[in-house]
N, CA and C atoms of all chains as a GROMACS GRO file, in nm:
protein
  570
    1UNK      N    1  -0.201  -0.051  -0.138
    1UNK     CA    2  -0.190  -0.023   0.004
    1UNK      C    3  -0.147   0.123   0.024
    2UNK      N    4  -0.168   0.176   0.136
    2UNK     CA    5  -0.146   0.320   0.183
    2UNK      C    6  -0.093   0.269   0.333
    3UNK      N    7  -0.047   0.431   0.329
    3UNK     CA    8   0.038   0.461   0.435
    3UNK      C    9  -0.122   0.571   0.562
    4UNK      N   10  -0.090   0.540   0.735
    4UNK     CA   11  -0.224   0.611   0.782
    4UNK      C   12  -0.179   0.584   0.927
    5UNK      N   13  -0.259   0.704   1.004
    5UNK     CA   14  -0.251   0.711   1.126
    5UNK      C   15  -0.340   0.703   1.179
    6UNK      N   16  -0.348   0.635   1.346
    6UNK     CA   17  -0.436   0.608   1.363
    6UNK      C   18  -0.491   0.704   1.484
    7UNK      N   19  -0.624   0.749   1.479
    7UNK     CA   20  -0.670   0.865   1.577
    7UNK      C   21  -0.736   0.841   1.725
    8UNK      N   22  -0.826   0.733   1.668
    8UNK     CA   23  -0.946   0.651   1.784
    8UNK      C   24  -1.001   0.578   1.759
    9UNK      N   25  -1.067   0.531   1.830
    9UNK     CA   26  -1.150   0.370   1.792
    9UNK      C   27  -1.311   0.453   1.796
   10UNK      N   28  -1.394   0.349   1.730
   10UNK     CA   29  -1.514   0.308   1.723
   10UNK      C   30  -1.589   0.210   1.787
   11UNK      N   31  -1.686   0.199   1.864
   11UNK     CA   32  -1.705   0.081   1.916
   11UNK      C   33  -1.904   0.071   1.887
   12UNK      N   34  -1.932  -0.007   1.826
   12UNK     CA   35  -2.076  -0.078   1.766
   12UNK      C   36  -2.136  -0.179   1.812
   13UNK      N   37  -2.213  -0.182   1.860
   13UNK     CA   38  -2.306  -0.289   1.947
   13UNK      C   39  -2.352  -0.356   1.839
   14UNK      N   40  -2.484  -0.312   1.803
   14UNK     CA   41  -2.497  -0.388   1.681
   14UNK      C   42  -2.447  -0.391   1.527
   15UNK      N   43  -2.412  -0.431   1.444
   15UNK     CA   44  -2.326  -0.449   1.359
   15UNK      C   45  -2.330  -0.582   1.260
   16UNK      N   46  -2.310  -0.617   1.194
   16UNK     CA   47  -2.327  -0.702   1.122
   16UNK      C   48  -2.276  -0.843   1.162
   17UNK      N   49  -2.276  -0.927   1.146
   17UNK     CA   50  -2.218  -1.068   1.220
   17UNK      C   51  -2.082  -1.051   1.158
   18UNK      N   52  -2.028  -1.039   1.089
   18UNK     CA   53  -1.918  -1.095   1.020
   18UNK      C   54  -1.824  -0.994   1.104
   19UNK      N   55  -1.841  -0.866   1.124
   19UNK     CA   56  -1.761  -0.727   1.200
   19UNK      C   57  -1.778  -0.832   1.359
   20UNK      N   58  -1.832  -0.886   1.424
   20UNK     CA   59  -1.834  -0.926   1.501
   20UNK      C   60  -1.666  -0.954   1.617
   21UNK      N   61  -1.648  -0.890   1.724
   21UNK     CA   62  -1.512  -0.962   1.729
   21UNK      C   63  -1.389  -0.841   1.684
   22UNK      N   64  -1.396  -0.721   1.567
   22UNK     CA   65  -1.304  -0.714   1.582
   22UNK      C   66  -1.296  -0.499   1.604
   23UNK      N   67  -1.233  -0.491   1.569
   23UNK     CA   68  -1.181  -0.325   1.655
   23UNK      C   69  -1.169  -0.260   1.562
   24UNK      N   70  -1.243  -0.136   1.596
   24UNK     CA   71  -1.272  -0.055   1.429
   24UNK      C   72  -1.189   0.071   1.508
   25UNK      N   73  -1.105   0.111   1.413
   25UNK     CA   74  -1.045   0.216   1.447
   25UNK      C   75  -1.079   0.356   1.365
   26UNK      N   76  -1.061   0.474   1.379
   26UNK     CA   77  -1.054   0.615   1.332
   26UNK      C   78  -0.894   0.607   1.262
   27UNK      N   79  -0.886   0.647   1.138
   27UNK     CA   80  -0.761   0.673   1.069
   27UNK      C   81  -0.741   0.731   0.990
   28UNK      N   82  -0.664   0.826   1.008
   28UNK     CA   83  -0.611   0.926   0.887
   28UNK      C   84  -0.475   0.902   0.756
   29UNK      N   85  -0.536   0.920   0.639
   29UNK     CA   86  -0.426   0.882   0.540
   29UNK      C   87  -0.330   0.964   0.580
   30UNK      N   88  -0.231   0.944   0.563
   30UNK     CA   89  -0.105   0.995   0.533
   30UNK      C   90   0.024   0.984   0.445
   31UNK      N   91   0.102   1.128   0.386
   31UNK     CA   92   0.198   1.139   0.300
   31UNK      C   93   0.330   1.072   0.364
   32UNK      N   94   0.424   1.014   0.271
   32UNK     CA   95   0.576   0.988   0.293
   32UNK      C   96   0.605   1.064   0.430
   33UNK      N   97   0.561   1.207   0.401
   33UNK     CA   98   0.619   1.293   0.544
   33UNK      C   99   0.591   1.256   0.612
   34UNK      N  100   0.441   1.241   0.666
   34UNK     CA  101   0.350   1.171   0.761
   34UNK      C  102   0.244   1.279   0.814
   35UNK      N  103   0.231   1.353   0.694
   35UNK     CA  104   0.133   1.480   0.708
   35UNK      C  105  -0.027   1.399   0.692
   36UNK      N  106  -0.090   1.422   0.758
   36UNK     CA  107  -0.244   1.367   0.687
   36UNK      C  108  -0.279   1.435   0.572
   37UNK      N  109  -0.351   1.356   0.513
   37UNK     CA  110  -0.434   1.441   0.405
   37UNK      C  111  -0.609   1.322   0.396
   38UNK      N  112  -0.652   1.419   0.318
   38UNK     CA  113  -0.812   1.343   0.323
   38UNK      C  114  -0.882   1.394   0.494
   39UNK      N  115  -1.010   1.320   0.440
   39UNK     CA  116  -1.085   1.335   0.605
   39UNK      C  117  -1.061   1.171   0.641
   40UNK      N  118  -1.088   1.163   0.756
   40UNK     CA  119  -1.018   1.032   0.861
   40UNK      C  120  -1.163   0.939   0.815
   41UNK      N  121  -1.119   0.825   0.833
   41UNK     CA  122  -1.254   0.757   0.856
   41UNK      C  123  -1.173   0.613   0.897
   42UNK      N  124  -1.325   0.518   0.903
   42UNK     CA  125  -1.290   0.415   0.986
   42UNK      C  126  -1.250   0.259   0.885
   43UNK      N  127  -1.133   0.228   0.940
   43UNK     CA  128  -1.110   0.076   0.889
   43UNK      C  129  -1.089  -0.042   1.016
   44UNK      N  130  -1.131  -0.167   0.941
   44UNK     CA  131  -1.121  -0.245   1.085
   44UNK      C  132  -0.955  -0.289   1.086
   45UNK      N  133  -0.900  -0.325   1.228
   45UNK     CA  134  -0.798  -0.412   1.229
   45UNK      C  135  -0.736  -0.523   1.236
   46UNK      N  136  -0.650  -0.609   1.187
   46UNK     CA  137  -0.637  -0.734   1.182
   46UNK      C  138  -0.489  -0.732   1.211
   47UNK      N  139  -0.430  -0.650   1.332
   47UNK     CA  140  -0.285  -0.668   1.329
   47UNK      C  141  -0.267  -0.599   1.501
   48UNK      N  142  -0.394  -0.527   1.554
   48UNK     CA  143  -0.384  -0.508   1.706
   48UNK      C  144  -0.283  -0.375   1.675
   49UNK      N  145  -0.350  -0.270   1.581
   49UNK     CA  146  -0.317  -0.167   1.660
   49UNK      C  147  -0.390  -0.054   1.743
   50UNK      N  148  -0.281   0.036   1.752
   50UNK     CA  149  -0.388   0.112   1.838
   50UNK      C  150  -0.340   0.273   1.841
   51UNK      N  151  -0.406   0.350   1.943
   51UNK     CA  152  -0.384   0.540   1.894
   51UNK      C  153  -0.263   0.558   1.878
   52UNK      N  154  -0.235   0.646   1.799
   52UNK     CA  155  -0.092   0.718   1.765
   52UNK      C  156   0.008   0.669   1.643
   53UNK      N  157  -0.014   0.512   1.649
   53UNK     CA  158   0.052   0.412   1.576
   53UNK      C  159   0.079   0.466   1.409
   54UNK      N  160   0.147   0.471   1.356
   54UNK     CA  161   0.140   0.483   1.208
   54UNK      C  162   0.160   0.300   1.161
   55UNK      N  163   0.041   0.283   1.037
   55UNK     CA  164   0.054   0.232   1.009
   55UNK      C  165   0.044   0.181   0.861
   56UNK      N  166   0.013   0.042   0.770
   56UNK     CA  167  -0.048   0.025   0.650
   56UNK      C  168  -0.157  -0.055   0.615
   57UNK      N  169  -0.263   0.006   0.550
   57UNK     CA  170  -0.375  -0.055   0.550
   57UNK      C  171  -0.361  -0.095   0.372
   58UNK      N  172  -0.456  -0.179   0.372
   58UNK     CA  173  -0.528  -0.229   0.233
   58UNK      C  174  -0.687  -0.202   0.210
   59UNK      N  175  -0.692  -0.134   0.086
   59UNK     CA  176  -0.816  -0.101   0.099
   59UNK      C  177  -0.876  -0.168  -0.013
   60UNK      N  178  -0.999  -0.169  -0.047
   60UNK     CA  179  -1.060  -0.201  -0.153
   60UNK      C  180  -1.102  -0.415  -0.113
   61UNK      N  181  -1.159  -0.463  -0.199
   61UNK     CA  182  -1.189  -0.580  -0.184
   61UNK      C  183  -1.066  -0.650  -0.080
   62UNK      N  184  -0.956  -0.680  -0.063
   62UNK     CA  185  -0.866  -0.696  -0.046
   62UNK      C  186  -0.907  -0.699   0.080
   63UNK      N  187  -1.008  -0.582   0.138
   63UNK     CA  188  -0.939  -0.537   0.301
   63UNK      C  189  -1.054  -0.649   0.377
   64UNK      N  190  -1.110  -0.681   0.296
   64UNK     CA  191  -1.220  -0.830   0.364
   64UNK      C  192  -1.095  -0.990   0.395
   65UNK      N  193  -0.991  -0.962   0.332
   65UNK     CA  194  -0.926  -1.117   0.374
   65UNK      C  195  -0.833  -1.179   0.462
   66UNK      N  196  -0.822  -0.987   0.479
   66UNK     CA  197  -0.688  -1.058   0.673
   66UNK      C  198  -0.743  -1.136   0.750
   67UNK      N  199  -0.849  -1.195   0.752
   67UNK     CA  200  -0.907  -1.225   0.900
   67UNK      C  201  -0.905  -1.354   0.848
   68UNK      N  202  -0.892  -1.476   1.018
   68UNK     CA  203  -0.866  -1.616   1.058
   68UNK      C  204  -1.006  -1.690   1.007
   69UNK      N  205  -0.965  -1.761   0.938
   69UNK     CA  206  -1.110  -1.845   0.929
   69UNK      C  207  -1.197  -1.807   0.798
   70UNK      N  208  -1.335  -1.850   0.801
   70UNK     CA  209  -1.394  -1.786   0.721
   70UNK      C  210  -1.456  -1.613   0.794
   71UNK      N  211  -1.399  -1.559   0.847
   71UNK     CA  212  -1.460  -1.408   0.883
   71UNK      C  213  -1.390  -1.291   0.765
   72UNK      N  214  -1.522  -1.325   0.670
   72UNK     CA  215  -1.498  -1.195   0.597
   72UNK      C  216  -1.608  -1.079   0.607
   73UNK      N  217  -1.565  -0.960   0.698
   73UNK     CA  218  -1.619  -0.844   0.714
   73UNK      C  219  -1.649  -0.739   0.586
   74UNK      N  220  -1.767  -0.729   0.645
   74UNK     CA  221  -1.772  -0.611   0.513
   74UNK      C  222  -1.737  -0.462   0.516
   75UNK      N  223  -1.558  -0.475   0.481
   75UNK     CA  224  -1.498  -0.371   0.484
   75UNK      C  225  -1.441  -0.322   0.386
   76UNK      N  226  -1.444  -0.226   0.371
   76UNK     CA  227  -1.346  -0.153   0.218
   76UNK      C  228  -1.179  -0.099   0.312
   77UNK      N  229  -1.141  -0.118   0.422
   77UNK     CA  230  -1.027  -0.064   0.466
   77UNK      C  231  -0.976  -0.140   0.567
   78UNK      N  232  -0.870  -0.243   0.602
   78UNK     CA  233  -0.824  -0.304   0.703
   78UNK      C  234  -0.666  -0.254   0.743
   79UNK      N  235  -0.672  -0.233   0.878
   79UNK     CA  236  -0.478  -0.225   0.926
   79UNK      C  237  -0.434  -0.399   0.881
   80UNK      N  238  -0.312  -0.408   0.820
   80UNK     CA  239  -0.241  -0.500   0.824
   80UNK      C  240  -0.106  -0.460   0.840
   81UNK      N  241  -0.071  -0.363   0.905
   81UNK     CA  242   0.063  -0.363   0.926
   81UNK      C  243   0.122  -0.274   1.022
   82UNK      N  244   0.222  -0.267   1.119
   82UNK     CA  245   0.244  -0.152   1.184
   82UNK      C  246   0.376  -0.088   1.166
   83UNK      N  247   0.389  -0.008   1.133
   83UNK     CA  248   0.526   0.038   1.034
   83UNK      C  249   0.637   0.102   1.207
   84UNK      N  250   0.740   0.033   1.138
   84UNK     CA  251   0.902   0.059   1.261
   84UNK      C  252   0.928   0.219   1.212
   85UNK      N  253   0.946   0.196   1.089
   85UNK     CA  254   1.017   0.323   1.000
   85UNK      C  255   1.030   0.345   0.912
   86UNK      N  256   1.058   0.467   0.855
   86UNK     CA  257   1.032   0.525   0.723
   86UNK      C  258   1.169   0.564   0.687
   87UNK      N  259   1.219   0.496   0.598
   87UNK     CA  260   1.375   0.505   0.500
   87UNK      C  261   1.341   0.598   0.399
   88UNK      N  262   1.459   0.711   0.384
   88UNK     CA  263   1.484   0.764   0.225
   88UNK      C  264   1.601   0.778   0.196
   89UNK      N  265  -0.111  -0.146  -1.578
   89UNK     CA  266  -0.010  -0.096  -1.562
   89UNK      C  267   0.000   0.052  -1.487
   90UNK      N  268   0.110   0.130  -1.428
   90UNK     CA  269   0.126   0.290  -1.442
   90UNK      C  270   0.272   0.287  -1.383
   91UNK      N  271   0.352   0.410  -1.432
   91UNK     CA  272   0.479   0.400  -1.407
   91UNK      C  273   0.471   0.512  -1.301
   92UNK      N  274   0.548   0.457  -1.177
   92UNK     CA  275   0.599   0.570  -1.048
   92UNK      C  276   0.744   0.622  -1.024
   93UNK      N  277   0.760   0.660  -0.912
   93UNK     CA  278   0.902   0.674  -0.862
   93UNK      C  279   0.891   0.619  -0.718
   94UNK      N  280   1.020   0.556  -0.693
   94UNK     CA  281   1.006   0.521  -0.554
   94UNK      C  282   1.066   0.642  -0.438
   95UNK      N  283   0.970   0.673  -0.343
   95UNK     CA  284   0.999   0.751  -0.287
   95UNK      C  285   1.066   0.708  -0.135
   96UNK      N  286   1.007   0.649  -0.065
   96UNK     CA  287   1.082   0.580   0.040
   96UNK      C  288   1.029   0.400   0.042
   97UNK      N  289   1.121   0.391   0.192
   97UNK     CA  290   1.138   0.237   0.240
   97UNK      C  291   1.071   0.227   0.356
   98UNK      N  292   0.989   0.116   0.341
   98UNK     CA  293   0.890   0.114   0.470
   98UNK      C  294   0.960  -0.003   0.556
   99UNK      N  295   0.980   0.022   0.694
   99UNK     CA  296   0.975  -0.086   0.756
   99UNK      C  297   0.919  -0.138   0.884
  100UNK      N  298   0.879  -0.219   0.834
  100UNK     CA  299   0.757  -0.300   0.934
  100UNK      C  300   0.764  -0.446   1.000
  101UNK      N  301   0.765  -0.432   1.134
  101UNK     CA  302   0.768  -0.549   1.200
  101UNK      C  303   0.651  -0.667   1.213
  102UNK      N  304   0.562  -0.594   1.294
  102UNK     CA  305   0.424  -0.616   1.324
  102UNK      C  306   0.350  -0.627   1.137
  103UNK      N  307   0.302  -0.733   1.101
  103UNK     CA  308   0.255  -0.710   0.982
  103UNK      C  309   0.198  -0.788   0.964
  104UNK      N  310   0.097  -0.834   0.823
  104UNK     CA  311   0.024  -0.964   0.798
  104UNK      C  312   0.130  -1.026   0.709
  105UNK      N  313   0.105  -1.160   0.783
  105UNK     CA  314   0.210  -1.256   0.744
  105UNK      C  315   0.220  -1.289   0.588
  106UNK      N  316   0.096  -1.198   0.473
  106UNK     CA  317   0.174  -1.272   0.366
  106UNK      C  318   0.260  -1.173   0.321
  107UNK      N  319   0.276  -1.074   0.374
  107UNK     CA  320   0.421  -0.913   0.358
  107UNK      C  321   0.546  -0.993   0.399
  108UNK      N  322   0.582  -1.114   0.469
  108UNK     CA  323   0.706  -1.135   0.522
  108UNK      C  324   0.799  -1.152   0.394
  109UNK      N  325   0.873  -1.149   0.463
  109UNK     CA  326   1.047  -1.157   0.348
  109UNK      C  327   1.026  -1.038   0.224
  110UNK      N  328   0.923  -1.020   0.184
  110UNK     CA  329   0.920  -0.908   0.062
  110UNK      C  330   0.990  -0.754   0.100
  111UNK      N  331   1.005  -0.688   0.047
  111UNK     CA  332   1.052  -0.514   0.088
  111UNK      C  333   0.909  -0.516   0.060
  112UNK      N  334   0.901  -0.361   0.128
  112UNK     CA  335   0.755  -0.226   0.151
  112UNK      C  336   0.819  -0.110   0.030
  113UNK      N  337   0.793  -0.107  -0.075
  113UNK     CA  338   0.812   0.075  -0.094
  113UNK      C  339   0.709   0.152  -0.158
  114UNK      N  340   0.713   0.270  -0.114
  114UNK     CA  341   0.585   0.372  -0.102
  114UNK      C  342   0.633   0.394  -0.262
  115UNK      N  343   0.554   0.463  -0.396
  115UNK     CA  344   0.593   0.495  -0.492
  115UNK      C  345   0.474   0.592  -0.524
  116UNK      N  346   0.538   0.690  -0.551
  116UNK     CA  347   0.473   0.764  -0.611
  116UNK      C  348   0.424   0.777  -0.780
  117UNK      N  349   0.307   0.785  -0.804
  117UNK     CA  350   0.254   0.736  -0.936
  117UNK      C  351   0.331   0.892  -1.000
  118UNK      N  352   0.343   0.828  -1.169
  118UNK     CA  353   0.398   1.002  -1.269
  118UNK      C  354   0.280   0.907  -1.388
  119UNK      N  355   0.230   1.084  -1.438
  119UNK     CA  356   0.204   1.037  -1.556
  119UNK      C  357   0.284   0.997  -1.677
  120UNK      N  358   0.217   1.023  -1.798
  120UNK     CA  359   0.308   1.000  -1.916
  120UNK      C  360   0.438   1.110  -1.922
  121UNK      N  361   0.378   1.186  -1.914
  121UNK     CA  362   0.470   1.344  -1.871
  121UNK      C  363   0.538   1.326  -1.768
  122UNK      N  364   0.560   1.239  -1.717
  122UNK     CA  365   0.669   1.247  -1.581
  122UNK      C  366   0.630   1.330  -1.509
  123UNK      N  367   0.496   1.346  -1.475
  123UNK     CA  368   0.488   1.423  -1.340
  123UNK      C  369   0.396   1.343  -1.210
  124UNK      N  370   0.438   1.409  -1.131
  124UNK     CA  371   0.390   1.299  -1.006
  124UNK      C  372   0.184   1.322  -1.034
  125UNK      N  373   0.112   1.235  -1.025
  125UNK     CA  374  -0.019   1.221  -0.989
  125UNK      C  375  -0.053   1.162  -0.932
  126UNK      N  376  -0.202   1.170  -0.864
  126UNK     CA  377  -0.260   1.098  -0.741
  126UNK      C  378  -0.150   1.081  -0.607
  127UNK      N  379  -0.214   0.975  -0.539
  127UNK     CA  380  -0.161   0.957  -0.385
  127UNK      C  381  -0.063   0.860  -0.410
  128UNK      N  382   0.048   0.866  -0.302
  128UNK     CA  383   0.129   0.740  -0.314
  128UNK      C  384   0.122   0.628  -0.312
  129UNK      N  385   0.114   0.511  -0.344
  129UNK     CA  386   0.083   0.369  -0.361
  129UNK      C  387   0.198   0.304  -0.260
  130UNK      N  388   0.154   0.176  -0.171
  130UNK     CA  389   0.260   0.110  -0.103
  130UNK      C  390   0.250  -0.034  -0.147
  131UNK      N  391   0.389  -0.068  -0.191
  131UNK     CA  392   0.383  -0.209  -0.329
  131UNK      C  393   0.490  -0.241  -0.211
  132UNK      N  394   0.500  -0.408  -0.220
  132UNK     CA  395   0.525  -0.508  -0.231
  132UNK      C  396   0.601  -0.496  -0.352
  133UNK      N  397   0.784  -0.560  -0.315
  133UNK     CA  398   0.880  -0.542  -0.436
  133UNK      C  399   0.904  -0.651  -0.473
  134UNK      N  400   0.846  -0.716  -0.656
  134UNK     CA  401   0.919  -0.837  -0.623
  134UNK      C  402   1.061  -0.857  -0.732
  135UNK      N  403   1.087  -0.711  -0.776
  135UNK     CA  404   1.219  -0.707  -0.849
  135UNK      C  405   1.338  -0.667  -0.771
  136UNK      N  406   1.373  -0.632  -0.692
  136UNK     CA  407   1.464  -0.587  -0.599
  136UNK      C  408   1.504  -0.424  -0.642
  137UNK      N  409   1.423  -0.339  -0.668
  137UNK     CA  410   1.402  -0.164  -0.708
  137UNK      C  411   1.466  -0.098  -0.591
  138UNK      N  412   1.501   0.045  -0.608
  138UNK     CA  413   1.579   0.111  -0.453
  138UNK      C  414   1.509   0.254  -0.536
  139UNK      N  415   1.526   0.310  -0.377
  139UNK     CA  416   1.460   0.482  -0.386
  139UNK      C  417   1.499   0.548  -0.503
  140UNK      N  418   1.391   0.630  -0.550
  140UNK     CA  419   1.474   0.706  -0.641
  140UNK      C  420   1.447   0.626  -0.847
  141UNK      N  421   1.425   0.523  -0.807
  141UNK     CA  422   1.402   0.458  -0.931
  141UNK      C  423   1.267   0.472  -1.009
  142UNK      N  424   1.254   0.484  -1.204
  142UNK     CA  425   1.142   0.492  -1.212
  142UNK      C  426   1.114   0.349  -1.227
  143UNK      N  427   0.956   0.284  -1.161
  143UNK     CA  428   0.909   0.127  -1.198
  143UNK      C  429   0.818   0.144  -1.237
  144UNK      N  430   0.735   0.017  -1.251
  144UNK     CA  431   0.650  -0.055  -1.329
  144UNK      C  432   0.565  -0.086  -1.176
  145UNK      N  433   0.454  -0.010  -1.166
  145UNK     CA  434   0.349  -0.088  -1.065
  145UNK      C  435   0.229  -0.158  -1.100
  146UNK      N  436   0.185  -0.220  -1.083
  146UNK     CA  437   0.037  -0.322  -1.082
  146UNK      C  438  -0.040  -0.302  -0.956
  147UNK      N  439  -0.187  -0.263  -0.985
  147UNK     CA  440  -0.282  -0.242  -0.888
  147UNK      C  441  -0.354  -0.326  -0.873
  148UNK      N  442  -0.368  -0.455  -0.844
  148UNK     CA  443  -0.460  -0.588  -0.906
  148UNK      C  444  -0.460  -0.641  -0.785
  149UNK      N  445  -0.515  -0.695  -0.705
  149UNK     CA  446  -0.508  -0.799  -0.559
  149UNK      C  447  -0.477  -0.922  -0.656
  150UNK      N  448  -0.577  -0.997  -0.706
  150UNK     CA  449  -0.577  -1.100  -0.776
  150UNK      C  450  -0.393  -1.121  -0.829
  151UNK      N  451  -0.385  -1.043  -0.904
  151UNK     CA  452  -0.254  -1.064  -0.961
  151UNK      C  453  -0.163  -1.028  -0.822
  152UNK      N  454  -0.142  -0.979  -0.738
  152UNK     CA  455  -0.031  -0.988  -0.629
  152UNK      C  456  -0.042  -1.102  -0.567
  153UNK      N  457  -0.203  -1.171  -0.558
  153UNK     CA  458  -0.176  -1.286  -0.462
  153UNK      C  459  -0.138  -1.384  -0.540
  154UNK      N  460  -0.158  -1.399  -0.656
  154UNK     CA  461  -0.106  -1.489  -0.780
  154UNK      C  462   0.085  -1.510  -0.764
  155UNK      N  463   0.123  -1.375  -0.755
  155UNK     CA  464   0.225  -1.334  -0.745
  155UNK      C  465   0.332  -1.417  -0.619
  156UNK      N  466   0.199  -1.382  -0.520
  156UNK     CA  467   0.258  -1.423  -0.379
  156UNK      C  468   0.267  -1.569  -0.358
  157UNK      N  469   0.215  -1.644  -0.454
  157UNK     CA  470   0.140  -1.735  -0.420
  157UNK      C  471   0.064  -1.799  -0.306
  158UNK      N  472  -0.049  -1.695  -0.266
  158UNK     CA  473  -0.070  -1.721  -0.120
  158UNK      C  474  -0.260  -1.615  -0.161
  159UNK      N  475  -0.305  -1.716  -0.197
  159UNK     CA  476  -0.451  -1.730  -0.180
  159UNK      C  477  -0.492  -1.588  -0.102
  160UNK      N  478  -0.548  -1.529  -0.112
  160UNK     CA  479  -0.627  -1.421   0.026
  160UNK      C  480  -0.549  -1.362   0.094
  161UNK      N  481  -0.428  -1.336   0.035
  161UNK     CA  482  -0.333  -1.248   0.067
  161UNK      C  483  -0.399  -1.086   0.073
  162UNK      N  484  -0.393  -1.031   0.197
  162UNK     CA  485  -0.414  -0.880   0.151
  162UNK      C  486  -0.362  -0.792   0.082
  163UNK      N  487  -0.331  -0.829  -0.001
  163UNK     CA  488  -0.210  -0.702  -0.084
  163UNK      C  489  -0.318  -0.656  -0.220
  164UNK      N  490  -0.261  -0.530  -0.280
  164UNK     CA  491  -0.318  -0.470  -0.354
  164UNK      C  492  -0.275  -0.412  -0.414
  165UNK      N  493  -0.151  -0.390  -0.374
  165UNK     CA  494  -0.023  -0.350  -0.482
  165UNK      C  495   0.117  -0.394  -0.548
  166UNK      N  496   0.217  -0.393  -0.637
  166UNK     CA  497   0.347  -0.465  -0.686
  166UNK      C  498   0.424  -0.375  -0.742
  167UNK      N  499   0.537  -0.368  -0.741
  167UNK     CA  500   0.623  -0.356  -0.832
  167UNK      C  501   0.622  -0.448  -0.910
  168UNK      N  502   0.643  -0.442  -1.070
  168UNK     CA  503   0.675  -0.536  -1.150
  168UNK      C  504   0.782  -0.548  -1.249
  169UNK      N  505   0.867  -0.385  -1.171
  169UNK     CA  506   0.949  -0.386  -1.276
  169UNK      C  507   1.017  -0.294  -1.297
  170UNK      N  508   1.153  -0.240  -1.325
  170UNK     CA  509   1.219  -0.148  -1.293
  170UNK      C  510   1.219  -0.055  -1.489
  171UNK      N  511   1.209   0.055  -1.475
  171UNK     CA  512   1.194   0.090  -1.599
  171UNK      C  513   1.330   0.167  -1.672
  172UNK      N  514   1.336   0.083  -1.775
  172UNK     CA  515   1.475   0.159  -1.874
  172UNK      C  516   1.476   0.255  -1.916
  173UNK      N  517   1.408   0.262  -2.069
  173UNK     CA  518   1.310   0.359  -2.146
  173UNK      C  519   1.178   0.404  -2.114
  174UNK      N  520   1.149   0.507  -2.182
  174UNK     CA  521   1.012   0.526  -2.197
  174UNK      C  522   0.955   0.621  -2.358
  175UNK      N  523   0.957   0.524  -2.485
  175UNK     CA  524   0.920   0.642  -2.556
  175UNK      C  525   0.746   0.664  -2.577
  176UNK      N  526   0.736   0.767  -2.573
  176UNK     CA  527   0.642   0.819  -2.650
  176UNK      C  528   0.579   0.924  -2.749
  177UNK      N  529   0.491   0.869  -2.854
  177UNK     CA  530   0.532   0.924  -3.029
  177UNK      C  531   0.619   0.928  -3.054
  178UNK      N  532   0.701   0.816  -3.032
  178UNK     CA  533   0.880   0.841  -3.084
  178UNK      C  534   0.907   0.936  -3.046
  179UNK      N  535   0.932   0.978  -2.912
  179UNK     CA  536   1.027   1.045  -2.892
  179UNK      C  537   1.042   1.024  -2.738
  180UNK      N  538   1.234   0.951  -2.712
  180UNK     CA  539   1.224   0.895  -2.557
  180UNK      C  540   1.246   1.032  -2.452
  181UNK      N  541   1.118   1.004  -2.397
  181UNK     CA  542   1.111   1.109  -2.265
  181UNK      C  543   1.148   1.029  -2.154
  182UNK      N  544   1.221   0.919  -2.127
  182UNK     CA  545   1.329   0.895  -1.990
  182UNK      C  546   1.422   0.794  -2.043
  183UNK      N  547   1.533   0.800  -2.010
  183UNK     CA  548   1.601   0.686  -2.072
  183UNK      C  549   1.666   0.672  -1.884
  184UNK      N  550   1.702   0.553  -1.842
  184UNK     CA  551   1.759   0.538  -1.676
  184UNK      C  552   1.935   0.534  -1.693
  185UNK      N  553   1.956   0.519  -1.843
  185UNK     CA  554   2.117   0.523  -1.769
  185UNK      C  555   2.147   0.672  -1.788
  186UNK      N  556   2.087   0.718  -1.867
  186UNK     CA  557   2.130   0.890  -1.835
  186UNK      C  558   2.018   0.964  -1.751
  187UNK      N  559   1.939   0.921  -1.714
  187UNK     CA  560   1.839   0.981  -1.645
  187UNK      C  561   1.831   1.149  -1.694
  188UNK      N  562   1.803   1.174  -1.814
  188UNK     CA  563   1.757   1.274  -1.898
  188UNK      C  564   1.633   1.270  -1.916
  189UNK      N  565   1.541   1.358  -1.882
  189UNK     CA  566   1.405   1.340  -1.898
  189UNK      C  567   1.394   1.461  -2.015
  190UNK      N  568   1.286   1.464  -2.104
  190UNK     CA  569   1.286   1.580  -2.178
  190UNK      C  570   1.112   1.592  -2.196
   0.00000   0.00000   0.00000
């Protein structure tokens, strides 16, 4: 899992059945500091967030299994978390 | 396997429910050489580790949800383990109660 912010949404008419239903956001990785790094791209969400939010995603196979039911999207990046704060 | 350092404490309200009760900490990967590489990793603790420590992470979904015991868990990362020693070619480059690196 990584740490990422979130920039803007995406919105797709047509799309695959399984993406059906849920909210693709714009997100940028980010360091401990909360500096971005990388170029932004899009993961879907399964936790209702939204712009500005820092949060934690799961990427890789993984990011297909947050979702209710059998809806597994074909995603390599999902939000599952919305972070309060950052301790050191 | 790869050994990190823990760099901070995440905390999160809003989350997927198989993260509850576990700690969040961000760790930064070191190579053999003790130096930091790649991006930070965010594990799921299931040894009870604090900032500052070197551990033992696992990158495996399979093995975290094994871990979790919870099927289709999204996770993708673990602590597995807080690290004492470390030699290599015989010769220890970290020991944790003196935290002497050489």
């Amino acid at each position: 899992m990584y740490l990422g912010r979130i920039l803007g949404r995406v919105v797709c008419t047509r799309k695959d059945h399984m993406m059906e239903g849920l909210k693709m956001l714009i997100v940028t990785a980010i360091d401990s500091d909360g500096n971005p790094k990388g170029a932004p791209f899009i993961a879907t969400d399964s936790i209702g967030a939204g712009a500005g939010e820092t949060v934690f995603l799961c990427g890789g196979g993984e990011a297909a299994l947050p979702f209710p039911g059998n809806q597994r999207p074909p995603s390599d990046a999902t939000v599952i978390g919305i972070i309060d704060s950052i301790e050191r | 396997m790869q050994i990190g350092r823990v760099v901070k404490k995440i905390v999160s309200t809003v989350k997927n429910s198989a993260f509850d009760s576990r700690p969040l900490l961000l760790v930064q990967p070191i190579s053999m050489d003790l130096r930091p590489t790649g991006s930070e990793v965010l594990c799921i603790d299931f040894i009870g580790s604090d900032i500052d420590e070197l551990v033992m992470i696992m990158k495996e979904g399979s093995s975290v949800q094994q871990m979790l015991n919870i099927q289709d868990a999204a996770a993708d990362a673990a602590i597995i383990g807080i690290v004492d020693t470390v030699h290599l070619h015989d010769v220890k480059i970290f020991d944790k109660s003196t935290e002497v690196t050489s």
